[in-house]
C-alpha positions as CSV (number, residue, x, y, z in Angstrom):
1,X,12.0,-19.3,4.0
2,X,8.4,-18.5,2.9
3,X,8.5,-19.6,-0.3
4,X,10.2,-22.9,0.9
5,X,7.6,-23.2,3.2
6,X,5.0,-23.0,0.8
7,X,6.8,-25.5,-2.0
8,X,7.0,-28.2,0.4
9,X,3.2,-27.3,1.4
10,X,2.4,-27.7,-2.2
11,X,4.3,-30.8,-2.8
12,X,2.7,-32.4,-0.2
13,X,5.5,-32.4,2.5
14,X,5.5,-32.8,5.7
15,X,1.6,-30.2,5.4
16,X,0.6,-29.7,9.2
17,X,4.6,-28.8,10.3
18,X,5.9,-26.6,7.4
19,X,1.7,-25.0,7.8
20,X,3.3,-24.3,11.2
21,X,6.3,-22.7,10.1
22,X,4.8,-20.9,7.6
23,X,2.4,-19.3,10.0
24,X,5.1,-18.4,12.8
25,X,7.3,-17.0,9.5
26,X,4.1,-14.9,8.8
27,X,3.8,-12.9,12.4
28,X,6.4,-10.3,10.7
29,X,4.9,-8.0,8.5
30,X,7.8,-8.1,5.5
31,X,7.1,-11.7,5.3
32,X,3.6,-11.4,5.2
33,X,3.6,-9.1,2.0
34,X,6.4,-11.5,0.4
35,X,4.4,-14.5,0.6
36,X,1.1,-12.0,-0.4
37,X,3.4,-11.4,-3.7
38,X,4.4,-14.9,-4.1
39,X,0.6,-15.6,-4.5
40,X,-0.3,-13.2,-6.5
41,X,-3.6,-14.1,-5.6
42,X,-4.2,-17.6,-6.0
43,X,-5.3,-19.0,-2.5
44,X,-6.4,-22.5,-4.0
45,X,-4.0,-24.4,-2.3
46,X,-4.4,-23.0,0.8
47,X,-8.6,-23.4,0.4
48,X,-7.9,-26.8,-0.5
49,X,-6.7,-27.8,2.5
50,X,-9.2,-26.4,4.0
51,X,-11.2,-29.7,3.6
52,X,-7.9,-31.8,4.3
53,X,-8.7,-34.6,6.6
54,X,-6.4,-33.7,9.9
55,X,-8.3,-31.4,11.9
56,X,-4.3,-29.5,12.4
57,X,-4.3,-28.8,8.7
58,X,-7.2,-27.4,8.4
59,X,-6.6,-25.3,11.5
60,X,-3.1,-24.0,10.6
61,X,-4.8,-23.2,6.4
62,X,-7.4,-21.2,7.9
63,X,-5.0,-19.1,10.5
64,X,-2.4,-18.3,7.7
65,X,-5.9,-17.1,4.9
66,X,-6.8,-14.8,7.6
67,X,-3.2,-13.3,8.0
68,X,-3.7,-12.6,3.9
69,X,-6.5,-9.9,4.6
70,X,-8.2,-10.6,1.0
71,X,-12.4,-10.1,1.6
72,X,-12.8,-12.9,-1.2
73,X,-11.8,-15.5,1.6
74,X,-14.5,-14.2,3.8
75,X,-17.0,-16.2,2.3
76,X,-14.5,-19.2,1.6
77,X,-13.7,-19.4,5.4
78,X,-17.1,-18.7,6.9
79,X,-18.3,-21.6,4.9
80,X,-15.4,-23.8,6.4
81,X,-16.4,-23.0,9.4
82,X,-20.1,-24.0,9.3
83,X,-19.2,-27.0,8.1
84,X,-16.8,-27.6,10.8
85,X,-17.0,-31.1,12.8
86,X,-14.3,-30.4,14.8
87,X,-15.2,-28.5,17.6
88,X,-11.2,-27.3,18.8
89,X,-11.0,-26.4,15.2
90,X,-13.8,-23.4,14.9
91,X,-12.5,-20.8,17.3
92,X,-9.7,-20.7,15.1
93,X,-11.8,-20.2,11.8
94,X,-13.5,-17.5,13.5
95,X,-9.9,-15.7,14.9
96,X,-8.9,-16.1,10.8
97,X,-12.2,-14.5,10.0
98,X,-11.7,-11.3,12.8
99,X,-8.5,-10.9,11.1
100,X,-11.2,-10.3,7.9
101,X,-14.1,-7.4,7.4
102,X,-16.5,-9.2,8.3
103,X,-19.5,-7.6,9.1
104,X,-21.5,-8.2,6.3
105,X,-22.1,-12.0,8.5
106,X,-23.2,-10.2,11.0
107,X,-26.6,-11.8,11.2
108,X,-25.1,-15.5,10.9
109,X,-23.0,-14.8,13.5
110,X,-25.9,-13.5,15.7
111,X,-27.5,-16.5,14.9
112,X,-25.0,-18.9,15.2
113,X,-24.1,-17.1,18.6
114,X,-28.0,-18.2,19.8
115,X,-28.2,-21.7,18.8
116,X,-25.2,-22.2,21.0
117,X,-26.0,-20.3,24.1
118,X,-29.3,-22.4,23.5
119,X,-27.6,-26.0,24.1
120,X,-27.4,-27.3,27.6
121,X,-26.0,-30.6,26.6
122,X,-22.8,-30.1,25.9
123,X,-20.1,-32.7,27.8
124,X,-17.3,-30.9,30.1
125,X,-15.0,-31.9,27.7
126,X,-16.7,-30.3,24.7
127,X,-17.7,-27.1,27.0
128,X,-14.1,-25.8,26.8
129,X,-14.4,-25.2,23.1
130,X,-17.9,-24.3,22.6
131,X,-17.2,-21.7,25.4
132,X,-14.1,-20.7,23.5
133,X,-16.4,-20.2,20.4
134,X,-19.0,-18.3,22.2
135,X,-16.5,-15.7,23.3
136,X,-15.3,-15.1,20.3
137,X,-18.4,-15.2,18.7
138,X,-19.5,-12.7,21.4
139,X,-16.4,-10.0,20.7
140,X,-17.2,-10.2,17.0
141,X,-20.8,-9.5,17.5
142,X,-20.0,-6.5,19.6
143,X,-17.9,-5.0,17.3
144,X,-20.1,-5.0,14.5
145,X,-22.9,-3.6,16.6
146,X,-20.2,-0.6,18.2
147,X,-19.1,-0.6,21.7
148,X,-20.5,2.1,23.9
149,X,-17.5,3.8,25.7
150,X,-17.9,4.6,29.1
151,X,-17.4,8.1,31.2
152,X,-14.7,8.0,33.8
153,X,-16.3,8.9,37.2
154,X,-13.8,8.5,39.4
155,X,-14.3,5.3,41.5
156,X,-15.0,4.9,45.3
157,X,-14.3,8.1,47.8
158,X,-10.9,6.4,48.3
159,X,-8.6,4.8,45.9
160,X,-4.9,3.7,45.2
161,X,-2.6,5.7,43.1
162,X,0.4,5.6,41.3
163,X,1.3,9.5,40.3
164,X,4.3,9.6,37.7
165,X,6.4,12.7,38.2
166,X,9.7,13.9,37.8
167,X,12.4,12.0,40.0
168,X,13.8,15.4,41.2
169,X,10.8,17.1,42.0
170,X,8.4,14.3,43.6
171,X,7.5,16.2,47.2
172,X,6.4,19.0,44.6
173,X,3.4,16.5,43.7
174,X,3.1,15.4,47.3
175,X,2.4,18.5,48.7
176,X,-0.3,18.8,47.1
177,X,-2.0,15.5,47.9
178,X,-4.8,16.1,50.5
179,X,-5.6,12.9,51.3
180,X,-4.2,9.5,51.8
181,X,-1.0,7.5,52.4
182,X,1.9,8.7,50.6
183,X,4.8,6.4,49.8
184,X,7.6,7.9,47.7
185,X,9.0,5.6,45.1
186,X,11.8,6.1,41.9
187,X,9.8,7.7,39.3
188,X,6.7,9.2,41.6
189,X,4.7,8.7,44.6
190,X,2.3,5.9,45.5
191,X,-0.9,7.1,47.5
192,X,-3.2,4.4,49.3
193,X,-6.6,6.0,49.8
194,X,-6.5,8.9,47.2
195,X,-9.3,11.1,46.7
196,X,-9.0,10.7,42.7
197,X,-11.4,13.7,42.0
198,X,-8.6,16.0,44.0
199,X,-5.7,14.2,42.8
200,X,-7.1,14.6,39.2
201,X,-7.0,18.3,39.5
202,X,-3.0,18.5,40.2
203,X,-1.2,19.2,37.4
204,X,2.8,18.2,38.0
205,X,2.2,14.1,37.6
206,X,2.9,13.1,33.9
207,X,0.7,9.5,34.5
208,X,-1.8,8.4,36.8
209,X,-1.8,4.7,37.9
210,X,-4.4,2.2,39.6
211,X,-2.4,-0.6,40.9
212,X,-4.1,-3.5,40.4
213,X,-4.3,-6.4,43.4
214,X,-3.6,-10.0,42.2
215,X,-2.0,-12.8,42.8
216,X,2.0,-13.2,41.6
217,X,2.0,-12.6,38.0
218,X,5.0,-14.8,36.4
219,X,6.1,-13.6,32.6
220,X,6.7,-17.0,32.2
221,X,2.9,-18.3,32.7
222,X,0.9,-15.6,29.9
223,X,-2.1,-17.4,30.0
224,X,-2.3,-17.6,33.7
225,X,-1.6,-13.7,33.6
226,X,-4.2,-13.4,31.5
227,X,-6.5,-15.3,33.7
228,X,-5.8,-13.4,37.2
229,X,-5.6,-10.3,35.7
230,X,-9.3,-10.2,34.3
231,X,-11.5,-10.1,37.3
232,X,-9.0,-7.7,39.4
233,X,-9.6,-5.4,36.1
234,X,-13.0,-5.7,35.2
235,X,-13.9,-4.9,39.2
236,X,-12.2,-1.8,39.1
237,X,-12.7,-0.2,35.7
238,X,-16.8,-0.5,36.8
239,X,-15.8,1.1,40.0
240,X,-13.7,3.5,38.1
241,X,-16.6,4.2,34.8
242,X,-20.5,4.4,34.9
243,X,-21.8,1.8,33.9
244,X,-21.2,-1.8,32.8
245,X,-20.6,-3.7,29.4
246,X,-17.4,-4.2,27.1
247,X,-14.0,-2.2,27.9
248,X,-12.1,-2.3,25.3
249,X,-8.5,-2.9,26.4
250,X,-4.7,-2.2,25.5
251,X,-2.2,-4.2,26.9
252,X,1.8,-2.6,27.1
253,X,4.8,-4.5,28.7
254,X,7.6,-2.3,30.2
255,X,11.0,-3.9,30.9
256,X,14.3,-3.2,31.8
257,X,16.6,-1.4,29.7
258,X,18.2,-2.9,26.3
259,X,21.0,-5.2,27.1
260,X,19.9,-6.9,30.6
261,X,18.1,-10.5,30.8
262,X,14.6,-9.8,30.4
263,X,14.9,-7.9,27.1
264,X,16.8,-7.6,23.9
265,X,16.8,-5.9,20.1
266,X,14.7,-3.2,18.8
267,X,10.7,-2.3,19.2
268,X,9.8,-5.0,16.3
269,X,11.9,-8.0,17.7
270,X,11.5,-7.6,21.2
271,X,11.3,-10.5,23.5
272,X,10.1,-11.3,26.3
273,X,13.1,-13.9,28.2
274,X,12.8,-15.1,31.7
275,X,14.7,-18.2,32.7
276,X,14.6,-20.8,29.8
277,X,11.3,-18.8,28.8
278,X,11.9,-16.9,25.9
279,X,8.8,-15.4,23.3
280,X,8.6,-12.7,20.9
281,X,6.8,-9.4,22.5
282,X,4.0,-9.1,20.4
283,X,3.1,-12.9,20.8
284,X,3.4,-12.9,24.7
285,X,1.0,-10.1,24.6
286,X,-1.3,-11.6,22.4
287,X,-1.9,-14.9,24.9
288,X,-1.9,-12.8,27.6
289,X,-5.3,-10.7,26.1
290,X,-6.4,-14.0,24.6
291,X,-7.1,-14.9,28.5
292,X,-8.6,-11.8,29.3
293,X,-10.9,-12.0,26.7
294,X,-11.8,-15.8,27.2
295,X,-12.3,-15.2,30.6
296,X,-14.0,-12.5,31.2
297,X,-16.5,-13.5,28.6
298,X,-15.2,-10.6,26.2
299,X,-16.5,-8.0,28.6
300,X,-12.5,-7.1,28.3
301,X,-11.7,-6.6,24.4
302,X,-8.4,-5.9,23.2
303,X,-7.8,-3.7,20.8
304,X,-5.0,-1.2,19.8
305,X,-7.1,1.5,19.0
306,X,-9.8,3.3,20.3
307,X,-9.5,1.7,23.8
308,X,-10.7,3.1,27.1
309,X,-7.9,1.3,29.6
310,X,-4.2,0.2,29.2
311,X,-2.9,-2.6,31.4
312,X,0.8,-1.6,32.3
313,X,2.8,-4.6,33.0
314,X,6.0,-4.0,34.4
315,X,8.7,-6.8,34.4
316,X,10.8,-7.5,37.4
317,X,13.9,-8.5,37.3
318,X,13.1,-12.1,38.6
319,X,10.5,-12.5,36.1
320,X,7.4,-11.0,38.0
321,X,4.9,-8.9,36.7
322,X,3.7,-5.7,38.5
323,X,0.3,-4.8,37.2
324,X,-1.2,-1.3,36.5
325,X,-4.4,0.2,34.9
326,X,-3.8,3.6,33.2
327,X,-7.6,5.6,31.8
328,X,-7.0,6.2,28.3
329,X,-5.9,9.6,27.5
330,X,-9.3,11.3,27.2
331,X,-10.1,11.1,30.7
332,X,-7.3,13.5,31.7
333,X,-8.6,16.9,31.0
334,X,-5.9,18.7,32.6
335,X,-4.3,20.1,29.6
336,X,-7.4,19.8,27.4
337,X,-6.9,23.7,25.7
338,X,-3.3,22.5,24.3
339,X,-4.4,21.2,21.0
340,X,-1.7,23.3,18.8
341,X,1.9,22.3,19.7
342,X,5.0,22.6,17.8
343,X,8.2,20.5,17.4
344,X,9.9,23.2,20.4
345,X,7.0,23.1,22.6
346,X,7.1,22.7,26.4
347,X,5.3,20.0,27.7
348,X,2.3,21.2,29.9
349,X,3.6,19.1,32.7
350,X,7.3,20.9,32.9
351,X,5.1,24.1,32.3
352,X,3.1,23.4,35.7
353,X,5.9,21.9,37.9
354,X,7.9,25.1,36.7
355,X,4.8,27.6,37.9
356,X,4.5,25.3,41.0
357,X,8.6,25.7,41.9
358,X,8.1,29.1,41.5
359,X,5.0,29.6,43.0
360,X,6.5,31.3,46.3
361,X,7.7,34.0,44.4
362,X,4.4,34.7,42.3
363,X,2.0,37.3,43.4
364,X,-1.6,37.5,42.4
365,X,-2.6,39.9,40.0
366,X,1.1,40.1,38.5
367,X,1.9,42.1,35.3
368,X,3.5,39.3,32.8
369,X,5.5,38.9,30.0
370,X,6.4,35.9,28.1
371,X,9.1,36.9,25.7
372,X,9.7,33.6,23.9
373,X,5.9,32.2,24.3
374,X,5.6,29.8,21.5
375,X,1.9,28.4,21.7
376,X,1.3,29.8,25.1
377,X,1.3,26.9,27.6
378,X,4.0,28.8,30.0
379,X,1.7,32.0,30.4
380,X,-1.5,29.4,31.0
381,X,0.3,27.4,33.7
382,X,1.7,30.2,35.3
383,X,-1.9,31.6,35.3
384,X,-3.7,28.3,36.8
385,X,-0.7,28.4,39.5
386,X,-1.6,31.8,40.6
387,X,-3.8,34.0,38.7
388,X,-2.1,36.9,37.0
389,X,-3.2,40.6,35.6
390,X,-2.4,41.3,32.1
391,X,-0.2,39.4,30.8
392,X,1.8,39.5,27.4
393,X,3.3,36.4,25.2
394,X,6.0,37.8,22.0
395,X,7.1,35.5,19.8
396,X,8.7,35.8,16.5
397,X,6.7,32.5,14.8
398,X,3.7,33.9,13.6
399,X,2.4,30.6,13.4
400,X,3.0,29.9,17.1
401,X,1.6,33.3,18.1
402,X,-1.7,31.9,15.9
403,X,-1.7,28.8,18.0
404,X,-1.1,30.7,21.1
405,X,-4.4,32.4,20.6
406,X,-6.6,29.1,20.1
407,X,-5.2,27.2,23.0
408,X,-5.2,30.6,25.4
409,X,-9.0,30.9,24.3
410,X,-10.4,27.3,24.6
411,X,-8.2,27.7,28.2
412,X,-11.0,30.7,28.5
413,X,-8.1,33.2,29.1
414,X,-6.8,36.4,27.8
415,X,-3.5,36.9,27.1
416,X,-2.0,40.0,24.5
417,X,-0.3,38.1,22.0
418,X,2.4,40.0,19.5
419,X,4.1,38.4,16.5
420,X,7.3,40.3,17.4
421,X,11.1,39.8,18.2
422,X,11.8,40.2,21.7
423,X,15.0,42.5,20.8
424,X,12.5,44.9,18.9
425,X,9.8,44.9,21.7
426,X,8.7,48.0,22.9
427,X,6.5,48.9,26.3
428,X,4.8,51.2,28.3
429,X,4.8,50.4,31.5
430,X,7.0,47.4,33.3
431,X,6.1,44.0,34.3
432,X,6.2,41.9,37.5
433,X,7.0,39.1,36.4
434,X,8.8,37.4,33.0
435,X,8.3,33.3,32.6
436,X,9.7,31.8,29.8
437,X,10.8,28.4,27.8
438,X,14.4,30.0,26.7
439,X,15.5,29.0,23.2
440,X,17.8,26.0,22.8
441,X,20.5,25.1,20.7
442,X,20.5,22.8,17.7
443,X,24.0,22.0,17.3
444,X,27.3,23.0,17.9
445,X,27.2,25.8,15.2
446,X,24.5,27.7,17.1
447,X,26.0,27.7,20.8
448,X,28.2,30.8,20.3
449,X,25.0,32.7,18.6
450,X,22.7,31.1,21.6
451,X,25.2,32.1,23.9
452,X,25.4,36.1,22.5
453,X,20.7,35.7,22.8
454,X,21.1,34.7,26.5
455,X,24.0,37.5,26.9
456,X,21.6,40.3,25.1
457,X,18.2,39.0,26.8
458,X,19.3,39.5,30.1
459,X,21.3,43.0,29.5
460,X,17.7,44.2,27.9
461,X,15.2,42.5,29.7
462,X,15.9,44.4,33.1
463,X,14.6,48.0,31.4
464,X,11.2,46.1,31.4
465,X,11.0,45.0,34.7
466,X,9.4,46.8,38.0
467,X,11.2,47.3,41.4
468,X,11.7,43.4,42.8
469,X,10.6,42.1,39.9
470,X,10.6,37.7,39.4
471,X,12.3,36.1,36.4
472,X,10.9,32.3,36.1
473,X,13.7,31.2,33.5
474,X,13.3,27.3,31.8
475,X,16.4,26.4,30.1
476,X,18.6,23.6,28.8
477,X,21.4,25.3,28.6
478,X,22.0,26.6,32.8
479,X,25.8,27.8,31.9
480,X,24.5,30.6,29.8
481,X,22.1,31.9,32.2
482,X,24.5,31.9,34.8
483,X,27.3,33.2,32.7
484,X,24.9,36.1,31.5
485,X,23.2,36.8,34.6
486,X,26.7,37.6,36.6
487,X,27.5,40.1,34.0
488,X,23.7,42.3,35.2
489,X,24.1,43.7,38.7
490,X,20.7,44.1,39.6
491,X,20.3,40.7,39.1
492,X,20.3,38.3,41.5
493,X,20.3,34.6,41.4
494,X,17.6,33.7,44.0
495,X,17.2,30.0,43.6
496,X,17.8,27.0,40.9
497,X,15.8,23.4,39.9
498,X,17.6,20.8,38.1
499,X,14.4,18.8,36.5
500,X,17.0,16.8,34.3
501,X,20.5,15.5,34.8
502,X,21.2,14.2,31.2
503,X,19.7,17.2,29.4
504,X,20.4,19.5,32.0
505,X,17.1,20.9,32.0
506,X,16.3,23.9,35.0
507,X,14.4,26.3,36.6
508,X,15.7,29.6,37.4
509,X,14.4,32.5,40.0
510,X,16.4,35.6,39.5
511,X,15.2,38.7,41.6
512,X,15.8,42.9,40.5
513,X,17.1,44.1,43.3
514,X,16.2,47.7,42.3
């Protein structure tokens, strides 16, 4: 379809609707390098239209040379643009030109930025395009200078949250809320009136939300999104950062599952469909910052990258929007010491809800022993939950044991780390307490050999373990600790956490009774 696109353009049919087509046909990255390689190079009949005498043509030429991402149309485009008489037409040269390196025009664009904030002339109709190009102008500007990012402070005393946690264990999160309103809902809890410096220091919520108060959002309407979204945003990410200036802004759309009304196909052909309403995901998105930008005056810049805040859009089933502001990810210092991770790891946030389950059976000042430790996030958890004694991590990596190490220091702990197999382990004096991510099986081949480790762990483990001794055990496979614990008498099963139906993922408490 490209390259019939581009005969016709050439021939001289039909220009301004196949220059349409083209550009749509273009949004998709395969097509994009197609038509590249069906140039080879040679934009001339694309530049030539860019002096073509309906306004749409020219528009539609300079959109699709900025898709192309070749520098030698910088010069070819800027130069289109100044000579531009058209004044719907230039925002569009300069959105083909962001798409470009441009920051060698850097000082034009200053300039030209000036001489029209400098105009006080303009008629209302014309002010909805110049303002367009000033905005645009603006963003460009700002990213050539570099965007100062700000420092999350925290907001007012009292602020509204949205705390993701697991379904199964939400009142674990709750509890430790001090202040506010708490409403459960599916996935977490909803707090009006949070004290965001306490809740900031609790570490069994995967995400925390700011809810953000507008008017109905329809999916259907981006632009008007777009446009009640900005001030509800921009108020509270200078409440929530010091300071003022450009945020530079994500945006993500969450909808229901594959298969139901509002969404269809794969990550790449996503769409967004509502009613008769039906658009492509990525170019829903697109108008929807487009209006955030435009007005807000590009104090909120989208970009994928480096950003500071993601706006969460959730779709509702009858084609609402709920609206959410997540901090980027550096503001949550939580788990700031887990830099090394492998494939196997436990997440830091199963790794605290699993010390926080347990925590009634914790002592301070506990003996510990982490026979399968990986890169040590278990033995920290369990140590922010309750502070231990000495504690011991085996593992028979060596390069998780190395990893280990670096994450247990920058967490400004000590903890005896021993590139060893458990089964070989050998000890002086017993332990209070074992806490451990249990291996898992990798396929149907492994079970019966996973099986025999859980049968043999639990046999041995008891000769380490003091009088009353606590075993925190994480597992995705419950029937083998079950199965093996039965077949030890001195254990008993004091207590079980189901964190995951499908997976099967849960917490066990087992006590020595002698």
């Amino acid at each position: 379809m490209v390259r019939e696109y581009y005969e016709k353009i050439c021939a001289g049919e039909e220009v301004r609707a196949n220059l349409i087509s083209l550009r749509e046909q273009l949004k998709e990255e395969q097509n994009r390098r197609e038509f590249a390689y069906l140039l080879g190079g040679d934009f001339s009949a694309l530049c030539a239209l860019l002096k073509h005498e309906d306004p749409k043509v020219r528009k539609n030429a300079a959109l699709i040379l900025g898709r192309l991402e070749s520098e030698d149309l910088l010069p070819v485009l800027f130069e289109a643009y100044k000579n531009e008489k058209t004044l719907y037409v230039r925002a569009d040269y300069l959105k083909a030109i962001s798409e470009l390196d441009f920051r060698p025009l850097q000082e034009e664009l200053k300039e030209r930025l000036s001489s029209l904030r400098e105009v006080n002339e303009w008629k209302p109709e014309e002010w909805k395009h110049i303002s367009e190009e000033i905005r645009i102008l603006q963003a460009m500007v700002l990213r050539c200078q570099g965007i100062r990012h700000h420092r999350f402070t925290g907001g007012r005393e009292k602020e509204d949250v949205i705390l993701m946690t697991n379904r199964r264990h939400r009142e674990a999160t709750a509890e430790q809320v001090k202040k506010g309103r708490i409403t459960m809902l599916a996935g977490g809890l909803r707090v009006d009136g949070a004290s965001v410096k306490d809740v900031r220091a609790i570490r069994t919520y995967s995400e925390m939300l700011f809810p953000l108060r507008t008017r109905t959002l329809l999916a259907s309407e981006p632009e008007q999104c777009g446009e009640l979204l900005a001030e509800p945003v921009l108020s509270l990410v200078e409440r929530l950062y010091n300071g003022t200036g450009t945020f530079l802004f994500r945006l993500e759309i969450r909808t229901p599952e594959k298969g139901t009304p509002a969404a269809g196909g794969g990550e790449a052909d996503q769409q967004i469909i509502v009613g008769t309403f039906k658009e492509k995901k990525g170019a829903w998105l697109h108008r929807i910052s487009d209006a955030m930008e435009r007005v807000s005056d590009a104090r909120l810049l989208n970009s994928v990258t480096d950003y500071e805040i993601e706006i969460r859009l959730v779709l509702r089933r009858d084609g609402t929007l709920a609206a959410m502001l997540k901090p980027s990810p550096s503001f949550d210092e939580r788990f700031s010491y887990r830099k090394e991770v492998l494939p196997t790891s436990i997440s830091p946030v199963n790794a605290a809800l699993t010390a926080y389950l347990a925590l009634p059976w914790l002592k301070e000042g506990a003996q510990i022993l982490d026979p399968f430790c990986g890169t040590g996030t278990m033995l920290i958890e369990r140590n922010y939950a309750c502070k231990a004694g000495t504690m011991y991590g085996l593992d028979i990596f060596g390069e998780a044991i190395e990893k280990a190490e670096r994450n247990t220091h920058r967490a400004g702990l000590i903890v005896n780390y021993i590139n060893r197999d458990f089964f070989t382990f050998r000890h002086e004096y017993l332990f209070d307490e074992v806490i451990t991510d249990m291996p898992r099986s990798t396929g149907d081949g492994s079970k019966q050999a996973l099986r025999k480790l859980y049968q043999d762990f639990f046999a041995r483990i008891v000769s380490f373990l003091a009088e009353k001794a606590v075993l925190v055990i994480y597992t995705s496979d419950p029937n083998y600790v079950v199965e093996s614990v039965r077949a030890v008498p001195v254990l008993r099963m004091e207590k079980q956490f189901l964190l995951n139906e499908k997976n099967g993922t849960t917490v066990f408490l087992i006590l020595k009774e002698q």
